[in-house]
C-alpha positions as CSV (number, residue, x, y, z in Angstrom):
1,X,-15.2,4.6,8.2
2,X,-11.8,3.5,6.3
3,X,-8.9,5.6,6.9
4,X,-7.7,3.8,3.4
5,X,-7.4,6.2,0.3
6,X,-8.5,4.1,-2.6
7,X,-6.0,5.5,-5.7
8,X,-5.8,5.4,-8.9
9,X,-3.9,5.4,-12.0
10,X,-4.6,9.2,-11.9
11,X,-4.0,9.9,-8.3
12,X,-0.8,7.6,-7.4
13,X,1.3,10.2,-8.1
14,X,-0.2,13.3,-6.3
15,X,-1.1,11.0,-3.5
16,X,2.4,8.8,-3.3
17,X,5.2,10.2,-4.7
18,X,4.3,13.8,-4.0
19,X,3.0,12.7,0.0
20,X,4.8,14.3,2.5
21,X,4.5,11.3,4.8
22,X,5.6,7.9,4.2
23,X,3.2,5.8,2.4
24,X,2.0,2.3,2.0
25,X,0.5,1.1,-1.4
26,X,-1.7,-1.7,-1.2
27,X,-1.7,-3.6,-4.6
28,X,-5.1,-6.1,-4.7
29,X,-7.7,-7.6,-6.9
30,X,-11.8,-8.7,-5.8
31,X,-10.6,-11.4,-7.1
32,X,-7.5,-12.6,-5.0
33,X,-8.3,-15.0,-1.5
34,X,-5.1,-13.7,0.0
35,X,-5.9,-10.0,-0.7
36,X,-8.9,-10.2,0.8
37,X,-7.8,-12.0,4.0
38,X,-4.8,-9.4,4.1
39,X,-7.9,-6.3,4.3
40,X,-8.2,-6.2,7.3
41,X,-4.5,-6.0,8.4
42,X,-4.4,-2.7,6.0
43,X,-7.7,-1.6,7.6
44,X,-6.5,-1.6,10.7
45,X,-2.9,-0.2,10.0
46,X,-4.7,3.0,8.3
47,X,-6.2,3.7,11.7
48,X,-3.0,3.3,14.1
49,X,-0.4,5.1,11.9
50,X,-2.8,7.7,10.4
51,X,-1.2,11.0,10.3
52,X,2.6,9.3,10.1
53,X,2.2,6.9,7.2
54,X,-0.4,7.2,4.6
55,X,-2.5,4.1,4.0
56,X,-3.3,3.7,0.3
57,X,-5.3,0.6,-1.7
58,X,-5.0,0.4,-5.7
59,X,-7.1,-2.1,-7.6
60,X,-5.0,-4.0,-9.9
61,X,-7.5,-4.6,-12.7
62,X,-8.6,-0.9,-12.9
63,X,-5.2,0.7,-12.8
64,X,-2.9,-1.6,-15.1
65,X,-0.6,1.5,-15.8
66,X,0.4,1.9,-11.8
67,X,0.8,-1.9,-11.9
68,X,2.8,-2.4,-15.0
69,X,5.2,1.2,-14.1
70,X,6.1,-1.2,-10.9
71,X,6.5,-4.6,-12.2
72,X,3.4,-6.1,-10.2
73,X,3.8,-9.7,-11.0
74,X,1.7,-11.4,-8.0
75,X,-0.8,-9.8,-5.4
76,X,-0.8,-8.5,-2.7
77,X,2.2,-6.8,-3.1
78,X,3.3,-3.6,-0.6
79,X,5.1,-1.2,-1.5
80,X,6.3,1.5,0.8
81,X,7.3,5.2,0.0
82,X,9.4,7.3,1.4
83,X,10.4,10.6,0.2
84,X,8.9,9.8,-3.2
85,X,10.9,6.9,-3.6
86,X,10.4,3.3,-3.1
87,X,12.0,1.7,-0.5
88,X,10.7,-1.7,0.3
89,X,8.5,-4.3,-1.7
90,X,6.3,-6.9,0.5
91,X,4.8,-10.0,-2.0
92,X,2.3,-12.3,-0.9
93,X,-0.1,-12.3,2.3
94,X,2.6,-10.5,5.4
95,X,1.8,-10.9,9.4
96,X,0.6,-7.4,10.9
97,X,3.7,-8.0,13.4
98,X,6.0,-7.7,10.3
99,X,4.3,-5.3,8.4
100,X,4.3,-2.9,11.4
101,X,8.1,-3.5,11.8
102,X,8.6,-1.9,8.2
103,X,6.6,1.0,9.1
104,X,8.3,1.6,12.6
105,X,11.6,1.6,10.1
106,X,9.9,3.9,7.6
107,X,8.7,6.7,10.2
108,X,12.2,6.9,12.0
């Protein structure tokens, strides 16, 4: 069982601006190699920072309007949230080791 929430164009809001915990936006395609090799990383984060950050996917091709409102040029790209607001943009394939260090920065 994936601790991922799969969004939407029609849930992004509700589900990442209005969160009351950080949150982690996974921006992907079937499609892309380096999305799919980068799954598992978000897969696994879900689990150990459940309840501090929330771990969300959002399929490129299905949501263009999420996509276009923040200028998603190349996949994957992470964005994290804090407090409604984004505060960091990841582009391209990121090591867990790194991607953990921007989470341990967004939960202080």
């Amino acid at each position: 069982m994936s601790n991922e929430i799969q969004l939407t164009d029609a849930s992004f809001d509700q589900e990442v601006i209005k969160s009351a915990i950080p949150a982690l936006v996974d921006f992907w395609a079937p499609w892309c190699g380096p999305c799919k090799m980068i799954a598992s990383t978000i897969e696994e984060l879900a689990k150990e920072y459940e309840g501090k950050v929330k771990v969300c996917k959002l399929n490129t091709d299905e949501n263009p309007d999420s996509s276009a409102a923040y200028r998603i040029s190349a996949i994957p790209t992470i964005l994290l949230f804090k407090g409604g607001k984004l505060v960091q943009e990841l582009v391209g394939l990121q090591p867990k080791d790194e991607l953990k260090r921007h989470l341990d920065e967004l939960i202080k």
